[in-house]
C-alpha atoms as an extended CHARMM CRD file, in Angstrom:
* protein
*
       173  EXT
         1         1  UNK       CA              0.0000000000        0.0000000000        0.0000000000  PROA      1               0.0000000000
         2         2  UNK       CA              0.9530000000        3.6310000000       -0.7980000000  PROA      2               0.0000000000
         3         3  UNK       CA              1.6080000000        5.6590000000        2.4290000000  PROA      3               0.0000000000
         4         4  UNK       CA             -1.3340000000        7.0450000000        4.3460000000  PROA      4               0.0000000000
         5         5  UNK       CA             -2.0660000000       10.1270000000        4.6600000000  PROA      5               0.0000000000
         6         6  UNK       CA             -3.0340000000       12.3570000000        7.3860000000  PROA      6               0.0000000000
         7         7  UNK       CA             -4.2490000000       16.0340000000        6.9900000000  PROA      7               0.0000000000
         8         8  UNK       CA             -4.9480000000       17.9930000000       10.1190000000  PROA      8               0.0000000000
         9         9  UNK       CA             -6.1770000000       21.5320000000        8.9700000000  PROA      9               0.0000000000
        10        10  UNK       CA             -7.0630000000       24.4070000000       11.3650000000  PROA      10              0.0000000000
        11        11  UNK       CA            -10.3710000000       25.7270000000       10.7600000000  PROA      11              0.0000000000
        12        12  UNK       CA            -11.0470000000       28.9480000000        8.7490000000  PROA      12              0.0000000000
        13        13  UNK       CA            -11.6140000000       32.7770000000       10.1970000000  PROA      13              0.0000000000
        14        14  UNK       CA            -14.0300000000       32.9870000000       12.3630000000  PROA      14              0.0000000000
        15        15  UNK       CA            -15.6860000000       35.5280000000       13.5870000000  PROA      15              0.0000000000
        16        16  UNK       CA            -14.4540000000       37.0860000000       16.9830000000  PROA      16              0.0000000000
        17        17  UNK       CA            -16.2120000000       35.7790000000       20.3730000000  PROA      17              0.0000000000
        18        18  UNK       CA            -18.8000000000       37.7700000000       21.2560000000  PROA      18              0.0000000000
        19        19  UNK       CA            -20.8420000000       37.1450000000       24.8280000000  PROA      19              0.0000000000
        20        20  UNK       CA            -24.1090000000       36.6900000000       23.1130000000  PROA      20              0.0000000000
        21        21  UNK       CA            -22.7310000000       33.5100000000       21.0040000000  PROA      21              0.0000000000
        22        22  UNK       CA            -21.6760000000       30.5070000000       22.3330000000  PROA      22              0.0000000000
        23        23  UNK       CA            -18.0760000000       29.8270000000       21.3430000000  PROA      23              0.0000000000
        24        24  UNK       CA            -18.9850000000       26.4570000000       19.3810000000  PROA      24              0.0000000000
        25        25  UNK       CA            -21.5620000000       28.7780000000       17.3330000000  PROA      25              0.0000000000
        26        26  UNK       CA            -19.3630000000       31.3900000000       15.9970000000  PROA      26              0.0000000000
        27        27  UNK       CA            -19.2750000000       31.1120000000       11.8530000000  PROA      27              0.0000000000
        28        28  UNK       CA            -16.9070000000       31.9930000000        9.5030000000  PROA      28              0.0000000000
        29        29  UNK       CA            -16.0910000000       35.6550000000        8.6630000000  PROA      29              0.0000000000
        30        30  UNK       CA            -16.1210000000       36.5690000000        5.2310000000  PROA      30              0.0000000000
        31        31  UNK       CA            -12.4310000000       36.5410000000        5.0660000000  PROA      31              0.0000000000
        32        32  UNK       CA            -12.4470000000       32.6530000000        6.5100000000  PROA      32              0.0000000000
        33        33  UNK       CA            -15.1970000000       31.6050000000        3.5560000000  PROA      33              0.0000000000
        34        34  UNK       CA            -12.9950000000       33.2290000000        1.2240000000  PROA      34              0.0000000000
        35        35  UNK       CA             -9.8670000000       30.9890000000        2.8940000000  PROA      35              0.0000000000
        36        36  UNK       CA            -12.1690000000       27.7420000000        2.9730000000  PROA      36              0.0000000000
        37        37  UNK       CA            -12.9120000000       27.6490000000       -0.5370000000  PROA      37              0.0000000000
        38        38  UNK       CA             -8.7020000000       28.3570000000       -1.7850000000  PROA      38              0.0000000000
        39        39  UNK       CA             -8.2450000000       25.5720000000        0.6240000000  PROA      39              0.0000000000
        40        40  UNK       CA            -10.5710000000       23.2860000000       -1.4150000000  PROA      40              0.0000000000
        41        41  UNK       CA             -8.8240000000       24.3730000000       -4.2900000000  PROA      41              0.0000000000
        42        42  UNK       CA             -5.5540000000       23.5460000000       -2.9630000000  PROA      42              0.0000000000
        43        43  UNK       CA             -6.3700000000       20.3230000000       -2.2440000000  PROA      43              0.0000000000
        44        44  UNK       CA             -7.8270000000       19.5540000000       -5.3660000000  PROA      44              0.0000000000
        45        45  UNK       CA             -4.7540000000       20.7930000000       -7.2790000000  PROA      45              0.0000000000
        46        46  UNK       CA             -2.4290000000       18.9810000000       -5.0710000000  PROA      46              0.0000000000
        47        47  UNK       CA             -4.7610000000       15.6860000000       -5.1620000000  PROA      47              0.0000000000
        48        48  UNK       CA             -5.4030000000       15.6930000000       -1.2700000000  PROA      48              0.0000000000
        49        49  UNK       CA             -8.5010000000       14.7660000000       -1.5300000000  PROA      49              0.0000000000
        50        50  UNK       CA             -9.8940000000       12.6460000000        1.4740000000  PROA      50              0.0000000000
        51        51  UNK       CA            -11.1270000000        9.4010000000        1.6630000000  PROA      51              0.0000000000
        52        52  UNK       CA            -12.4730000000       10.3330000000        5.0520000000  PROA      52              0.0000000000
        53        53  UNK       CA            -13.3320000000       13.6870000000        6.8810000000  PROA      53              0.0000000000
        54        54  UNK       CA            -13.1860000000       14.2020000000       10.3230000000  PROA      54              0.0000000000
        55        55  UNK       CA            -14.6310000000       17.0800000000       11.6490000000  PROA      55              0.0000000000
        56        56  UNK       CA            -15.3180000000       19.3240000000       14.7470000000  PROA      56              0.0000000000
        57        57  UNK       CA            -19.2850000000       19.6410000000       15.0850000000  PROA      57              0.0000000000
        58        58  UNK       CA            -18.3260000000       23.4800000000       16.0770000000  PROA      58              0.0000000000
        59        59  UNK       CA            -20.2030000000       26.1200000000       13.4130000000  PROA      59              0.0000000000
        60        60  UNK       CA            -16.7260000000       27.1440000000       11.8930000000  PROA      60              0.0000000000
        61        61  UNK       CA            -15.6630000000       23.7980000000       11.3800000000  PROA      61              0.0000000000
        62        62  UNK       CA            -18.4580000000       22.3520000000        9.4100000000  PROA      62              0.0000000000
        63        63  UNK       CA            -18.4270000000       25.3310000000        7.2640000000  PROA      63              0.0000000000
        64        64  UNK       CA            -14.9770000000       25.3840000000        6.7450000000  PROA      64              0.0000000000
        65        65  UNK       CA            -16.0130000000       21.7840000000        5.7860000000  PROA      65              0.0000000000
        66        66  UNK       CA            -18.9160000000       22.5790000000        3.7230000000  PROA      66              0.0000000000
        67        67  UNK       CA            -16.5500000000       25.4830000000        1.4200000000  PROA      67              0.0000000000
        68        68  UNK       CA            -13.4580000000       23.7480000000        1.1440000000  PROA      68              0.0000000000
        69        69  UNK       CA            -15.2950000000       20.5730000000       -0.0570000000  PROA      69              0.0000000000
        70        70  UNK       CA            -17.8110000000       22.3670000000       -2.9140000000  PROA      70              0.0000000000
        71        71  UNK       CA            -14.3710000000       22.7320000000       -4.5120000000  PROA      71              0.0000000000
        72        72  UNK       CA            -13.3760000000       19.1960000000       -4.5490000000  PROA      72              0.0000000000
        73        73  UNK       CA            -13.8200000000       17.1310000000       -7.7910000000  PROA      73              0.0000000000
        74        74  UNK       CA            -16.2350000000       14.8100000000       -6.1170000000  PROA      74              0.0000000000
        75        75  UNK       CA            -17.2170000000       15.7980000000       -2.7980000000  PROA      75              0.0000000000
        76        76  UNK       CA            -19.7730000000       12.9040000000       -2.5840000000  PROA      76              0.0000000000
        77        77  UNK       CA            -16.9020000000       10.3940000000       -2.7080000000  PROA      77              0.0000000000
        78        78  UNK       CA            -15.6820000000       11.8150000000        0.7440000000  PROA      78              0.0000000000
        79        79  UNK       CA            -16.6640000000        9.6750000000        3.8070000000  PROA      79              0.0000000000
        80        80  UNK       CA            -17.7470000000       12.5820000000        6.2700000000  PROA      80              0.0000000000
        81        81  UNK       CA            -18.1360000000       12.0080000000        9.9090000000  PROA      81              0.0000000000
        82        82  UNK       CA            -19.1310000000       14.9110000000       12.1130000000  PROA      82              0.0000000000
        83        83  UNK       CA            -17.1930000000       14.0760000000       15.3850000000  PROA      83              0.0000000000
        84        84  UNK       CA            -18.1870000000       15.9880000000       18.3660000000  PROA      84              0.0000000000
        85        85  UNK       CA            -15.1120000000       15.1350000000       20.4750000000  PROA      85              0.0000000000
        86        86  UNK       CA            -12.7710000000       17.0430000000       17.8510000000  PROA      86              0.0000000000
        87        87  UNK       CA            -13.8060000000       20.5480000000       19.6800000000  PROA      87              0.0000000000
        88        88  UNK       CA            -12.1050000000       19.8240000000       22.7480000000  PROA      88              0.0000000000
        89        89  UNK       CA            -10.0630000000       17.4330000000       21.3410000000  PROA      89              0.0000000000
        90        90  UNK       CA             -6.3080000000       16.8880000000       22.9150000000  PROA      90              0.0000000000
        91        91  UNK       CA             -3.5170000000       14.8300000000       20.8620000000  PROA      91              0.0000000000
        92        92  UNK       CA             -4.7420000000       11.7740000000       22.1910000000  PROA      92              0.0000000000
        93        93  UNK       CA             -8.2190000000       12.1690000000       21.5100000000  PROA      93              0.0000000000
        94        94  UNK       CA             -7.3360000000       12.8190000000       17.6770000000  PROA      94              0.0000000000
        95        95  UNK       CA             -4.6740000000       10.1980000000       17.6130000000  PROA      95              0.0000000000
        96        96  UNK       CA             -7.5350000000        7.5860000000       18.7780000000  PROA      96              0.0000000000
        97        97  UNK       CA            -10.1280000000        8.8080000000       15.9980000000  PROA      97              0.0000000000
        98        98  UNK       CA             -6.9430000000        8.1480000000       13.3860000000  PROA      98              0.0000000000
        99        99  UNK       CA             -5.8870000000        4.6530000000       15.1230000000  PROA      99              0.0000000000
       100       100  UNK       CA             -9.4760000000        3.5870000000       14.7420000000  PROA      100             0.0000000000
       101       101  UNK       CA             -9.7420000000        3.9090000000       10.9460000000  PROA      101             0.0000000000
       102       102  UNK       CA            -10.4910000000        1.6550000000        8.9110000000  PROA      102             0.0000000000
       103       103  UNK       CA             -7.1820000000       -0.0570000000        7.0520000000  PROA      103             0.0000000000
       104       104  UNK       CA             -8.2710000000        0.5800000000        3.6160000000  PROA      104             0.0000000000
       105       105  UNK       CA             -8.2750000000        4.5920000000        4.2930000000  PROA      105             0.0000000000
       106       106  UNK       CA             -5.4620000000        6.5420000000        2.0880000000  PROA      106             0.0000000000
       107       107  UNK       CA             -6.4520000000        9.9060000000        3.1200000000  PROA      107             0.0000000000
       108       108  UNK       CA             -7.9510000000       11.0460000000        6.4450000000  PROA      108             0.0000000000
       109       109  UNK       CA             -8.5400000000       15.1390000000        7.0610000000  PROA      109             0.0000000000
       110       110  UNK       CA             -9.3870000000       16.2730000000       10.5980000000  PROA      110             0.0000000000
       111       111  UNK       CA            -11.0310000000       19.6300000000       10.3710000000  PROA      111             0.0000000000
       112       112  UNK       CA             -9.9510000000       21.0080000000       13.7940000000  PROA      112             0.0000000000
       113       113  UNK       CA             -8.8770000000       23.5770000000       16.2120000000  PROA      113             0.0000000000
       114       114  UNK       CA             -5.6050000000       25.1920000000       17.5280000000  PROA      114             0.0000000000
       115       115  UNK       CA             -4.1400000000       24.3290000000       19.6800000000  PROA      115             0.0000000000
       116       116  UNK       CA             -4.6380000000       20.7360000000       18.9420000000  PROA      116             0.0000000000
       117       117  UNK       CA             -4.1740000000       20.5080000000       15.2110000000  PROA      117             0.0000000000
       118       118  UNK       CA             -0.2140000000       21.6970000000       15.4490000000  PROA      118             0.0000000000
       119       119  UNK       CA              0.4590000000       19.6980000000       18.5410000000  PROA      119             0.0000000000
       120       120  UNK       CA             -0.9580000000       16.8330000000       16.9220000000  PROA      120             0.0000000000
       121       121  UNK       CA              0.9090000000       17.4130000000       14.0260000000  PROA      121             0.0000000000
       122       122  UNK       CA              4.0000000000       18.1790000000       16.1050000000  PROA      122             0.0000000000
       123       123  UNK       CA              3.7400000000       14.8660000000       18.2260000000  PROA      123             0.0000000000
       124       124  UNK       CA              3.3310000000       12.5360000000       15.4390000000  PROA      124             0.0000000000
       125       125  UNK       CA              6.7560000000       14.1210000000       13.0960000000  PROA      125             0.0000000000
       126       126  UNK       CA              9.4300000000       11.5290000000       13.2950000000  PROA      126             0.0000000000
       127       127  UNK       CA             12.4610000000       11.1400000000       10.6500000000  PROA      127             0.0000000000
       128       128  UNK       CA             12.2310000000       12.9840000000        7.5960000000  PROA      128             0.0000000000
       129       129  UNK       CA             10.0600000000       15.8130000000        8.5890000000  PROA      129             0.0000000000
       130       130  UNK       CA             10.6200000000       19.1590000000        6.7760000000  PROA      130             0.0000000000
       131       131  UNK       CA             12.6070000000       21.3480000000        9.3530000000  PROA      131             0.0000000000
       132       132  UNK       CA             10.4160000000       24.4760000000        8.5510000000  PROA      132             0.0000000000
       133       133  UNK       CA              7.6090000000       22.2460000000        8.7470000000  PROA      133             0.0000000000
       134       134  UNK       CA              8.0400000000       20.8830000000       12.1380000000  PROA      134             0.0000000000
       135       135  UNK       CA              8.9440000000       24.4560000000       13.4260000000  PROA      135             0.0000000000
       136       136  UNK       CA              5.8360000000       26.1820000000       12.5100000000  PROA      136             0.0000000000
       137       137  UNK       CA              3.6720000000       23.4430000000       14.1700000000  PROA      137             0.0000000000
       138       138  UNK       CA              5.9120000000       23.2950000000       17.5030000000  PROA      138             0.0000000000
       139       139  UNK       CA              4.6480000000       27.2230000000       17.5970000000  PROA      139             0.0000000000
       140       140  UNK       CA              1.1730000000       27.0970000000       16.3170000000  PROA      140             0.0000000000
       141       141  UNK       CA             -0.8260000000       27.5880000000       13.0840000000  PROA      141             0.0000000000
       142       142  UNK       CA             -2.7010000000       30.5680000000       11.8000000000  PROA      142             0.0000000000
       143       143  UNK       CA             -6.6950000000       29.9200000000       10.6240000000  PROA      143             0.0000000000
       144       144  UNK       CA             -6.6820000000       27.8640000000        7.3540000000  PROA      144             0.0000000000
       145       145  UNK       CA             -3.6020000000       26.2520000000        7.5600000000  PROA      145             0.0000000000
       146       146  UNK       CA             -3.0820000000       22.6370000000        7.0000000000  PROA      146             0.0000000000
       147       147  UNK       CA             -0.3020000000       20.3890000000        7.8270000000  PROA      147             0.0000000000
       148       148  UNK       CA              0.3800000000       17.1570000000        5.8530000000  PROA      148             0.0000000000
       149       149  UNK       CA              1.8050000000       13.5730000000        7.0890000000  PROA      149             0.0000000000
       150       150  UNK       CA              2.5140000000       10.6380000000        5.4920000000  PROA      150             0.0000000000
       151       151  UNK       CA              3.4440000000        7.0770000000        7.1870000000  PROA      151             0.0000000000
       152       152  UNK       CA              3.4830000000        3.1770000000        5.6550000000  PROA      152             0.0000000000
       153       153  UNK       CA              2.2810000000        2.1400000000        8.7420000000  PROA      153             0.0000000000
       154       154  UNK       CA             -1.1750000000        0.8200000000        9.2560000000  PROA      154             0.0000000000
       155       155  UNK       CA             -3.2610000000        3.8020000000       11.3440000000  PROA      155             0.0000000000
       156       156  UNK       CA             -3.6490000000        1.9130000000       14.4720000000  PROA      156             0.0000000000
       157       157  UNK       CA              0.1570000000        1.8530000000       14.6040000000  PROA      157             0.0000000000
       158       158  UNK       CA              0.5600000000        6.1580000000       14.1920000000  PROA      158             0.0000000000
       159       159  UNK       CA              2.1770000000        7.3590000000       17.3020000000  PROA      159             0.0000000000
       160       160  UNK       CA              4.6880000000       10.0100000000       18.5160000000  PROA      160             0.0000000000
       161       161  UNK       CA              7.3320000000       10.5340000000       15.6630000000  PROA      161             0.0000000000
       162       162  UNK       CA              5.9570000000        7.8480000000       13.4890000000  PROA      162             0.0000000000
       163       163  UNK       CA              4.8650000000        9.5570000000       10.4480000000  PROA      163             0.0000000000
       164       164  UNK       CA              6.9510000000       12.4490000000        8.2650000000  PROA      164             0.0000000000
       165       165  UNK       CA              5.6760000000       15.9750000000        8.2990000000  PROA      165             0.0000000000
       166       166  UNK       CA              5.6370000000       16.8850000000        5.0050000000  PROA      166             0.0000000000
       167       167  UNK       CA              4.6730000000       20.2350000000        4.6680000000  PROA      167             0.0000000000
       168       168  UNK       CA              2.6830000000       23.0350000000        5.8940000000  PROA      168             0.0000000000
       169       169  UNK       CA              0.4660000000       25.0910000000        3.7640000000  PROA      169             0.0000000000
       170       170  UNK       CA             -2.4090000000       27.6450000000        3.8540000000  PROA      170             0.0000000000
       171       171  UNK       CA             -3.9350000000       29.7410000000        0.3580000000  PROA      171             0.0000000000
       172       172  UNK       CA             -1.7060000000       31.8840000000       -0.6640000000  PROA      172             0.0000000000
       173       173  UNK       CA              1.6680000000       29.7210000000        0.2160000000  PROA      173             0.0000000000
C-alpha cells in the first residue's frame, strides 16, 4: 500500500467571540469563507482529496467543511463524519479517531482547532520531517492552515514521531 495520509487543517476565520454567542456557534467571517474555498482548491490541485473527513461539530468547522469541499472534484466520494469530540479534542483524543480507521483509508482530514491541530501534528513528526515544517507546528498555526503527514504504517500503529511531516500550507503559500 501507498503511504497514508493524514491532513490535520485548522479551521477557517471565524468571527471574533462575542458574549451573546456561544463559542462552538461562531461562523466563519467573510475573510475565513474566502480561505475555505482556496483551501478546497488547494487540495484539489495537489490531489489531497480525502477518503475520510473528520470534523469538529463546532459552526466554523463544518463550514470550513462545507466550502473547502464544494471545490473538490467529487465531494460525494468523501466519507464525512461529524465528530463531536474534535472541539475539545487533545492529541490523544485525535490520535484515537486516526488509530481507529479503517485499514483501507489513504487519506484522512481532521477539520480542527488550535491548539490541537499543530500539537498533533508536532507529536506525530518523526524522521524525515521538513525542518520548517516541524517548526511552525511546535509554535502554532494561523486559521486555514493545513499540515500534511505521510506514514506506511497501518493507522492503528501512528504514534509520537511515526509519520513524516511533510509540509505546511495555507492559500496563498
Amino acid at each position: 500500500m501507498t503511504a497514508r495520509r493524514l491532513v490535520l487543517l485548522r479551521h477557517a476565520k471565524a468571527e471574533p467571540a462575542r458574549g451573546e454567542v456561544p463559542d462552538d456557534m461562531r461562523p466563519l467571517a467573510l475573510r475565513g469563507r474566502s480561505q475555505a474555498g482556496a483551501v478546497g482548491k488547494a487540495f484539489s490541485a495537489a490531489a489531497l482529496v480525502p477518503d475520510v473527513a473528520l470534523v469538529s461539530t463546532a459552526l466554523r468547522t463544518r463550514q470550513t467543511w462545507e466550502l473547502l469541499s464544494s471545490r473538490l472534484p467529487d465531494p460525494s466520494r468523501v466519507l464525512l463524519r461529524l465528530r463531536p469530540e474534535i472541539y475539545e479534542a487533545s492529541v490523544a483524543d485525535v490520535l484515537a479517531l486516526v488509530r481507529g480507521l479503517d485499514p483501507q483509508v489513504g487519506t484522512v482530514l481532521v477539520v480542527g482547532h488550535e491548539p490541537t491541530m499543530a500539537a498533533t501534528a508536532a507529536h506525530l513528526a518523526g524522521p524525515g520531517s521538513d525542518d520548517a515544517a516541524l517548526a511552525q507546528v511546535r509554535v502554532g498555526v494561523p486559521t486555514a492552515t493545513w499540515s500534511l503527514l505521510e506514514s506506511d504504517a497501518e493507522w492503528a500503529d501512528w504514534g509520537r514521531g511515526g509519520a513524516r511531516l511533510a509540509e505546511v500550507s495555507r492559500p496563498g503559500d
